[in-house]
C-alpha positions in Angstrom: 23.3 9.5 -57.6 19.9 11.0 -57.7 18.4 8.2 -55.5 21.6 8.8 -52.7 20.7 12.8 -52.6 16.8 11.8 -52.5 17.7 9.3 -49.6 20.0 11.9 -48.0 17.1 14.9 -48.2 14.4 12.2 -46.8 17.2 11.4 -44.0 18.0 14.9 -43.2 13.8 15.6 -42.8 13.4 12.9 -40.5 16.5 14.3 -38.1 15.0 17.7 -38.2 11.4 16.2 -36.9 13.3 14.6 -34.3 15.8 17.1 -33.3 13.3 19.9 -32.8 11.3 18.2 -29.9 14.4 16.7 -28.7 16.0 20.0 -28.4 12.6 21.2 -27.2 12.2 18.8 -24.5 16.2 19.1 -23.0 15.4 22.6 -22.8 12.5 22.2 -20.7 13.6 20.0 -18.6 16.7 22.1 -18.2 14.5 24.7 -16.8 12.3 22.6 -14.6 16.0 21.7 -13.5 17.3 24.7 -12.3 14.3 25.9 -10.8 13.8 22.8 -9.1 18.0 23.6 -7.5 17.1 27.2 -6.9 14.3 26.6 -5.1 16.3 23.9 -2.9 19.2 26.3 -2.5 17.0 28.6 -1.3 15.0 26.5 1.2 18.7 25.3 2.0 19.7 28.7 3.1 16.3 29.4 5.4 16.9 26.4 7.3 20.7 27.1 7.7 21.4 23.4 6.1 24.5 22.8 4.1 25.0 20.6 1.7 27.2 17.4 1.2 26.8 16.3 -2.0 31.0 15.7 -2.4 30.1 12.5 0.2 27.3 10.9 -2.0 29.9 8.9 -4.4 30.7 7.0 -2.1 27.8 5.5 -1.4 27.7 4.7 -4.8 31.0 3.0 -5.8 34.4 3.1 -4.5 37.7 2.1 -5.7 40.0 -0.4 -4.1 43.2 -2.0 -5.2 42.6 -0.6 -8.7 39.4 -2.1 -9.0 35.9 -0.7 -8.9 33.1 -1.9 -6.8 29.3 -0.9 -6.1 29.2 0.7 -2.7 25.2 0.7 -0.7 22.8 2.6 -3.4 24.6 0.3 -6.3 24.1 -2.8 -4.2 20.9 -2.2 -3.3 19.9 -1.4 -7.3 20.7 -4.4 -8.5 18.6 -5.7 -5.6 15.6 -3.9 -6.9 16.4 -4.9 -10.4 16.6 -8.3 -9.4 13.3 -8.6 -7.8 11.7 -6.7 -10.5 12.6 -8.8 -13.1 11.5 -11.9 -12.0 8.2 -9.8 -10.4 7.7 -8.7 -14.1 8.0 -12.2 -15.6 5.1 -13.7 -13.0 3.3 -10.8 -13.6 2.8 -11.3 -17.2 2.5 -14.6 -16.6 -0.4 -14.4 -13.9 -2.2 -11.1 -16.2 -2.4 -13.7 -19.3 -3.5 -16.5 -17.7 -6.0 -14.4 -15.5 -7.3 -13.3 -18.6 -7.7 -16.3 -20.4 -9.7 -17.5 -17.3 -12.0 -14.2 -17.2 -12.8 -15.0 -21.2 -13.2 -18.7 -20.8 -16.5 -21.2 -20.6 -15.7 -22.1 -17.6 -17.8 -20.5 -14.9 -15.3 -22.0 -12.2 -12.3 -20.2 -14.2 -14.2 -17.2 -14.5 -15.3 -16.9 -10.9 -11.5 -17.4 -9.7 -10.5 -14.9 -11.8 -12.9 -12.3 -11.1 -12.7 -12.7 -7.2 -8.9 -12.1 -7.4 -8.6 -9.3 -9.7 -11.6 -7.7 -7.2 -9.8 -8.6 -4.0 -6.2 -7.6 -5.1 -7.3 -4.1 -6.5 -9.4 -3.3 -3.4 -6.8 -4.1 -0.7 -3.5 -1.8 -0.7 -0.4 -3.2 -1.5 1.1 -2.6 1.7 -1.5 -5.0 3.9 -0.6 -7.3 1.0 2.9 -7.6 1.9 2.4 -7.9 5.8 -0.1 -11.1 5.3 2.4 -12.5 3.3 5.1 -12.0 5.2 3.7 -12.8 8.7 1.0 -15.0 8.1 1.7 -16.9 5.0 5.2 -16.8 4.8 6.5 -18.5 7.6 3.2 -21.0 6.9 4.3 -21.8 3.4 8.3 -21.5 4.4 8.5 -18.6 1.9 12.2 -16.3 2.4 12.0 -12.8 2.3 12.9 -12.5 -1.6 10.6 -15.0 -2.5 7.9 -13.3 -0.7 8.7 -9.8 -2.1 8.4 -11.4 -5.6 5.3 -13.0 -4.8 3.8 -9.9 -3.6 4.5 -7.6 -6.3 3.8 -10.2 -9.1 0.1 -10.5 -7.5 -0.9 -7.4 -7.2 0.5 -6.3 -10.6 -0.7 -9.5 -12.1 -4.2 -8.3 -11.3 -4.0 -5.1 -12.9 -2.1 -6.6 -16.0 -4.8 -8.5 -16.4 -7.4 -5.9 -17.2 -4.8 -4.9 -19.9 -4.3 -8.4 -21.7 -8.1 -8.9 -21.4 -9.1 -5.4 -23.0 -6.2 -6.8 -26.0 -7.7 -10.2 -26.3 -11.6 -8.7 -26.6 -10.3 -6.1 -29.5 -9.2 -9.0 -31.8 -11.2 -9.6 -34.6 -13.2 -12.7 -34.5 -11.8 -14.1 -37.5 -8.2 -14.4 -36.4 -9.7 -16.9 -34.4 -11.3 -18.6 -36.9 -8.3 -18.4 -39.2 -6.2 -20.3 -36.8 -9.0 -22.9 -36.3 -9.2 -23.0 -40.7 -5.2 -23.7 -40.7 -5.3 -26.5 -38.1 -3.5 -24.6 -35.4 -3.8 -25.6 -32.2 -5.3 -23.4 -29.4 -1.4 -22.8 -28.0 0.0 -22.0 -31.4 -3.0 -19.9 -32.3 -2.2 -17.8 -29.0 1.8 -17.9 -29.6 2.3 -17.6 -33.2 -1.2 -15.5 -34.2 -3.0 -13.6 -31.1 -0.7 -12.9 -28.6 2.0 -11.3 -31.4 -1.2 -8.6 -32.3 -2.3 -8.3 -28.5 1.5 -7.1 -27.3 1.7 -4.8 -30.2 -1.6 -3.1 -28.9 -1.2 -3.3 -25.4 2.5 -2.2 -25.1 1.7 1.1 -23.6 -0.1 0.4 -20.6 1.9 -2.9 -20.3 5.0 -0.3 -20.1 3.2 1.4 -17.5 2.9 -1.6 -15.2 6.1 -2.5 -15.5 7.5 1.4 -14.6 4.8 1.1 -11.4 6.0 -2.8 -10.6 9.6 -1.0 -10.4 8.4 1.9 -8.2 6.1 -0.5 -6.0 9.1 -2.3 -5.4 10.1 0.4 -3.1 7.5 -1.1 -0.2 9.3 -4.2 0.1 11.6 -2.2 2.0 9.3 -3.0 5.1 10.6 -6.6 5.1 14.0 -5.9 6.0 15.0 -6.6 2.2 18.4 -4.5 1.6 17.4 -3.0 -1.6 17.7 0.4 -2.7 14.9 2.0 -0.7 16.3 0.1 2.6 20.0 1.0 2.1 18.7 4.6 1.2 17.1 5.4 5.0 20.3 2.9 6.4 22.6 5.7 5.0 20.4 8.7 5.9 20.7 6.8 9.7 23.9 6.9 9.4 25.0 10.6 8.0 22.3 12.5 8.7 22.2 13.9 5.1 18.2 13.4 4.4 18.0 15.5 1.6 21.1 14.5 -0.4 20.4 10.7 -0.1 16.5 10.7 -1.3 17.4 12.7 -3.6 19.9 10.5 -5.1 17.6 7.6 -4.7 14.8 9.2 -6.4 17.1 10.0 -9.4 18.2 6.4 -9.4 14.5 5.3 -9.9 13.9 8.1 -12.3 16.7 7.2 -14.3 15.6 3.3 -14.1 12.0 3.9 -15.3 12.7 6.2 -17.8 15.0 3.5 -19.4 11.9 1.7 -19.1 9.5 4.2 -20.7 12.5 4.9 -23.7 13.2 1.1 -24.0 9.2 0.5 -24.5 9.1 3.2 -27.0 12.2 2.0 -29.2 10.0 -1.6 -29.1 6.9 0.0 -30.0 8.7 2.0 -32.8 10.2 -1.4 -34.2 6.6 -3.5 -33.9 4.7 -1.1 -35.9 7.4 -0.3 -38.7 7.1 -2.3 -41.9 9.7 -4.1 -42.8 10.6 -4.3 -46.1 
Protein backbone atom coordinates (compact mmCIF):
# COMPACT_ATOMS: atom_id res chain seq x y z
CA UNK A 1 0.00 0.00 0.00
CA UNK A 2 2.63 2.40 1.03
CA UNK A 3 4.81 1.56 -1.98
CA UNK A 4 1.43 2.11 -4.61
CA UNK A 5 0.85 5.82 -2.91
CA UNK A 6 4.83 6.39 -3.07
CA UNK A 7 4.71 5.19 -6.83
CA UNK A 8 1.61 7.24 -7.42
CA UNK A 9 3.21 10.61 -5.67
CA UNK A 10 6.57 9.95 -7.81
CA UNK A 11 4.09 9.53 -10.92
CA UNK A 12 2.09 12.46 -10.28
CA UNK A 13 5.74 14.69 -10.00
CA UNK A 14 6.88 13.60 -13.11
CA UNK A 15 3.35 14.61 -14.99
CA UNK A 16 3.49 18.00 -13.36
CA UNK A 17 7.38 18.53 -14.74
CA UNK A 18 6.01 17.64 -17.95
CA UNK A 19 2.69 19.22 -18.10
CA UNK A 20 4.00 22.65 -17.14
CA UNK A 21 6.30 23.22 -20.26
CA UNK A 22 3.85 21.35 -22.30
CA UNK A 23 1.18 23.73 -21.29
CA UNK A 24 3.81 26.42 -21.57
CA UNK A 25 4.91 25.63 -25.03
CA UNK A 26 0.92 25.14 -26.64
CA UNK A 27 0.43 28.41 -25.32
CA UNK A 28 3.16 29.99 -27.05
CA UNK A 29 2.73 28.70 -29.95
CA UNK A 30 -0.92 29.52 -29.77
CA UNK A 31 0.18 33.09 -29.66
CA UNK A 32 2.80 33.04 -32.40
CA UNK A 33 -0.36 31.43 -34.14
CA UNK A 34 -2.77 34.02 -34.06
CA UNK A 35 -0.44 36.68 -34.58
CA UNK A 36 0.96 34.94 -37.46
CA UNK A 37 -3.32 34.83 -38.96
CA UNK A 38 -3.83 38.42 -37.84
CA UNK A 39 -1.09 39.70 -39.52
CA UNK A 40 -2.13 37.67 -42.79
CA UNK A 41 -5.72 38.79 -42.45
CA UNK A 42 -4.56 42.01 -42.40
CA UNK A 43 -2.12 42.02 -45.28
CA UNK A 44 -5.15 40.05 -46.88
CA UNK A 45 -7.39 42.97 -46.60
CA UNK A 46 -4.60 45.80 -48.01
CA UNK A 47 -4.23 43.84 -51.07
CA UNK A 48 -8.08 43.25 -51.51
CA UNK A 49 -7.30 39.25 -51.60
CA UNK A 50 -9.84 36.80 -50.37
CA UNK A 51 -9.32 33.81 -49.17
CA UNK A 52 -10.20 30.17 -50.25
CA UNK A 53 -9.29 27.97 -47.80
CA UNK A 54 -12.96 25.90 -48.13
CA UNK A 55 -11.12 24.59 -51.66
CA UNK A 56 -7.81 23.30 -50.11
CA UNK A 57 -9.38 19.71 -48.96
CA UNK A 58 -9.55 18.81 -52.01
CA UNK A 59 -6.38 18.87 -52.97
CA UNK A 60 -5.75 16.78 -50.15
CA UNK A 61 -8.21 13.81 -50.33
CA UNK A 62 -11.49 13.24 -51.75
CA UNK A 63 -14.11 10.74 -51.42
CA UNK A 64 -15.45 8.52 -54.13
CA UNK A 65 -17.88 5.63 -54.08
CA UNK A 66 -17.51 5.51 -50.35
CA UNK A 67 -14.04 5.24 -50.36
CA UNK A 68 -11.26 7.69 -49.56
CA UNK A 69 -8.36 8.59 -51.64
CA UNK A 70 -5.24 11.02 -51.54
CA UNK A 71 -5.86 13.85 -53.89
CA UNK A 72 -2.28 16.05 -55.30
CA UNK A 73 -0.60 17.31 -51.91
CA UNK A 74 -1.23 13.56 -50.35
CA UNK A 75 0.24 12.05 -53.48
CA UNK A 76 2.92 14.02 -53.70
CA UNK A 77 3.83 13.37 -49.74
CA UNK A 78 4.24 10.05 -50.00
CA UNK A 79 6.49 10.95 -52.95
CA UNK A 80 8.67 12.89 -50.68
CA UNK A 81 8.47 10.34 -48.03
CA UNK A 82 9.47 7.86 -50.31
CA UNK A 83 12.57 9.42 -51.60
CA UNK A 84 13.56 10.47 -48.17
CA UNK A 85 13.59 7.25 -46.81
CA UNK A 86 15.67 5.49 -49.07
CA UNK A 87 17.93 9.06 -49.28
CA UNK A 88 18.16 8.64 -45.45
CA UNK A 89 19.25 4.93 -45.50
CA UNK A 90 22.30 5.81 -48.20
CA UNK A 91 22.99 8.61 -46.34
CA UNK A 92 23.92 6.84 -43.17
CA UNK A 93 25.34 4.43 -45.08
CA UNK A 94 27.74 6.77 -47.19
CA UNK A 95 28.45 9.18 -43.54
CA UNK A 96 29.68 5.79 -41.83
CA UNK A 97 31.67 4.53 -44.35
CA UNK A 98 33.10 8.00 -45.19
CA UNK A 99 34.14 8.15 -41.83
CA UNK A 100 35.70 4.99 -41.34
CA UNK A 101 37.74 6.00 -44.49
CA UNK A 102 38.77 9.58 -43.03
CA UNK A 103 40.00 7.45 -39.63
CA UNK A 104 41.65 4.75 -41.51
CA UNK A 105 45.66 3.84 -42.37
CA UNK A 106 45.06 4.07 -45.54
CA UNK A 107 46.24 7.35 -47.15
CA UNK A 108 44.26 6.33 -50.37
CA UNK A 109 41.01 5.91 -48.18
CA UNK A 110 41.72 8.96 -46.48
CA UNK A 111 42.36 11.11 -49.46
CA UNK A 112 38.98 9.85 -51.12
CA UNK A 113 37.22 10.72 -48.35
CA UNK A 114 38.51 14.09 -47.58
CA UNK A 115 38.24 15.30 -51.33
CA UNK A 116 34.48 14.35 -51.24
CA UNK A 117 33.38 15.63 -48.02
CA UNK A 118 35.43 19.14 -49.34
CA UNK A 119 33.85 19.02 -52.77
CA UNK A 120 30.21 18.17 -51.78
CA UNK A 121 30.05 20.86 -48.95
CA UNK A 122 31.52 23.62 -51.13
CA UNK A 123 29.28 23.18 -54.19
CA UNK A 124 25.30 23.98 -53.57
CA UNK A 125 23.02 21.40 -53.68
CA UNK A 126 21.23 22.71 -56.49
CA UNK A 127 24.32 22.56 -59.26
CA UNK A 128 24.55 19.05 -57.69
CA UNK A 129 21.33 17.97 -58.99
CA UNK A 130 21.65 19.57 -62.57
CA UNK A 131 25.16 17.53 -63.24
CA UNK A 132 23.39 14.60 -62.19
CA UNK A 133 20.55 14.94 -64.00
CA UNK A 134 21.92 16.21 -67.30
CA UNK A 135 25.25 15.09 -67.44
CA UNK A 136 25.52 11.93 -65.53
CA UNK A 137 22.26 10.67 -65.60
CA UNK A 138 21.44 9.98 -68.97
CA UNK A 139 25.46 8.72 -69.07
CA UNK A 140 24.95 6.23 -66.40
CA UNK A 141 21.08 5.53 -67.58
CA UNK A 142 19.95 6.82 -64.03
CA UNK A 143 15.66 7.61 -63.92
CA UNK A 144 14.62 10.62 -62.34
CA UNK A 145 13.90 8.87 -58.77
CA UNK A 146 17.06 7.26 -58.81
CA UNK A 147 18.81 10.40 -59.45
CA UNK A 148 16.92 12.46 -56.78
CA UNK A 149 18.02 9.74 -54.31
CA UNK A 150 21.38 9.79 -55.42
CA UNK A 151 21.62 13.38 -55.02
CA UNK A 152 20.32 13.96 -51.64
CA UNK A 153 22.10 10.81 -50.14
CA UNK A 154 25.51 12.50 -51.36
CA UNK A 155 25.34 15.66 -50.24
CA UNK A 156 23.84 14.56 -46.86
CA UNK A 157 26.16 11.75 -46.76
CA UNK A 158 29.03 14.27 -46.61
CA UNK A 159 27.75 16.21 -43.87
CA UNK A 160 26.75 13.04 -41.83
CA UNK A 161 30.00 12.14 -42.04
CA UNK A 162 31.49 14.87 -40.00
CA UNK A 163 28.86 13.67 -37.36
CA UNK A 164 29.77 9.87 -37.29
CA UNK A 165 33.51 10.88 -37.41
CA UNK A 166 33.27 13.42 -34.33
CA UNK A 167 31.22 10.04 -32.51
CA UNK A 168 33.88 7.60 -33.45
CA UNK A 169 37.06 10.06 -32.25
CA UNK A 170 35.07 10.56 -28.67
CA UNK A 171 35.16 6.75 -27.86
CA UNK A 172 37.51 5.78 -25.46
CA UNK A 173 40.43 3.89 -26.60
CA UNK A 174 39.75 1.02 -24.60
CA UNK A 175 36.51 -0.03 -26.02
CA UNK A 176 38.64 -0.73 -28.73
CA UNK A 177 40.96 -2.68 -27.08
CA UNK A 178 38.15 -4.48 -25.23
CA UNK A 179 36.80 -5.86 -28.38
CA UNK A 180 40.21 -6.81 -29.61
CA UNK A 181 40.80 -8.70 -25.73
CA UNK A 182 37.32 -10.72 -26.33
CA UNK A 183 38.24 -11.89 -29.82
CA UNK A 184 35.65 -9.78 -31.66
CA UNK A 185 36.17 -9.20 -34.96
CA UNK A 186 36.53 -5.64 -36.44
CA UNK A 187 32.62 -5.85 -37.77
CA UNK A 188 31.26 -7.07 -34.56
CA UNK A 189 33.38 -4.71 -32.63
CA UNK A 190 31.67 -1.81 -34.79
CA UNK A 191 27.97 -3.56 -34.64
CA UNK A 192 27.66 -5.05 -31.36
CA UNK A 193 30.24 -2.49 -29.18
CA UNK A 194 30.99 1.04 -31.09
CA UNK A 195 28.42 1.90 -33.19
CA UNK A 196 25.55 1.10 -30.28
CA UNK A 197 27.63 4.12 -28.06
CA UNK A 198 28.33 6.34 -31.22
CA UNK A 199 24.30 6.54 -32.17
CA UNK A 200 23.49 7.18 -28.65
CA UNK A 201 25.87 10.31 -28.81
CA UNK A 202 25.34 11.48 -32.12
CA UNK A 203 21.42 11.21 -32.26
CA UNK A 204 20.94 14.93 -32.19
CA UNK A 205 22.60 16.23 -35.00
CA UNK A 206 21.99 12.90 -36.84
CA UNK A 207 18.08 14.01 -36.19
CA UNK A 208 19.07 17.19 -37.72
CA UNK A 209 20.26 15.80 -40.99
CA UNK A 210 17.56 13.78 -41.38
CA UNK A 211 14.83 16.94 -40.70
CA UNK A 212 17.28 18.99 -43.48
CA UNK A 213 17.49 15.68 -45.93
CA UNK A 214 13.45 15.99 -45.73
CA UNK A 215 13.43 19.80 -46.40
CA UNK A 216 16.29 19.44 -49.13
CA UNK A 217 14.05 17.10 -50.73
CA UNK A 218 12.01 20.01 -51.83
CA UNK A 219 14.77 20.92 -54.83
CA UNK A 220 14.24 17.85 -56.50
CA UNK A 221 11.21 19.55 -57.66
CA UNK A 222 13.48 20.94 -60.53
CA UNK A 223 13.57 17.54 -62.17
CA UNK A 224 10.08 17.30 -63.03
CA UNK A 225 9.58 14.78 -60.00
CA UNK A 226 5.74 15.09 -58.93
CA UNK A 227 6.30 15.31 -55.22
CA UNK A 228 4.91 17.52 -52.89
CA UNK A 229 6.80 20.72 -53.78
CA UNK A 230 5.97 20.05 -57.65
CA UNK A 231 2.30 19.27 -57.21
CA UNK A 232 2.29 22.38 -54.82
CA UNK A 233 3.26 25.18 -57.70
CA UNK A 234 1.00 22.61 -60.31
CA UNK A 235 -2.03 23.52 -58.15
CA UNK A 236 -1.14 27.22 -57.52
CA UNK A 237 -0.93 27.11 -61.74
CA UNK A 238 -3.98 25.94 -61.73
CA UNK A 239 -6.23 28.07 -58.99
CA UNK A 240 -4.42 30.95 -58.64
CA UNK A 241 -4.53 30.59 -54.81
CA UNK A 242 -0.61 31.26 -53.95
CA UNK A 243 -1.05 31.93 -50.53
CA UNK A 244 -3.39 29.11 -49.42
CA UNK A 245 -1.41 26.35 -51.27
CA UNK A 246 2.27 27.17 -49.75
CA UNK A 247 0.88 27.58 -46.90
CA UNK A 248 -0.51 24.22 -46.73
CA UNK A 249 2.63 22.79 -48.06
CA UNK A 250 4.74 24.36 -45.58
CA UNK A 251 2.48 23.02 -42.78
CA UNK A 252 2.75 19.60 -44.41
CA UNK A 253 6.59 19.69 -44.02
CA UNK A 254 6.30 21.24 -40.64
CA UNK A 255 4.22 18.68 -39.47
CA UNK A 256 6.63 15.88 -41.18
CA UNK A 257 9.78 17.19 -39.48
CA UNK A 258 8.48 17.77 -36.39
CA UNK A 259 7.45 14.00 -36.23
CA UNK A 260 10.93 13.75 -36.97
CA UNK A 261 12.34 15.98 -34.29
CA UNK A 262 9.55 14.27 -31.59
CA UNK A 263 10.27 10.70 -32.88
CA UNK A 264 14.19 11.40 -32.31
CA UNK A 265 13.45 12.61 -28.89
CA UNK A 266 11.18 9.57 -27.72
CA UNK A 267 14.54 7.40 -29.11
CA UNK A 268 16.88 9.49 -27.38
CA UNK A 269 14.72 9.32 -24.19
CA UNK A 270 14.57 5.38 -24.46
CA UNK A 271 18.68 4.96 -25.26
CA UNK A 272 19.66 6.84 -22.25
CA UNK A 273 17.10 5.34 -19.67
CA UNK A 274 18.25 2.42 -17.61
CA UNK A 275 16.56 -0.40 -17.72
CA UNK A 276 15.95 -2.25 -14.92
Amino acid sequence: MVQNVVDSSRWFRVIGRISKPFISGILQVGLVAFFIMWLLDTGADAMNYRWQWYRIPQYLWFVEDGQWFPAELLEGLTVTLNISAVSLFFTLAIGLITALLRLSNSVVGRGIARVYIELIRNTPLLVQIYLLYFVFGPVLGLERFTTAVLALSLFQGAYTAEIFRAGLTNIERGQFEASDSLGLSTIDSYRFIILPQVIKRILPPLTNEAVSLVKNSSIVSVMAIFDLTTEGRNIVADTAMPFEVWFTVAGIYLVVTLTLSGLAAWLAHRLNTPSH
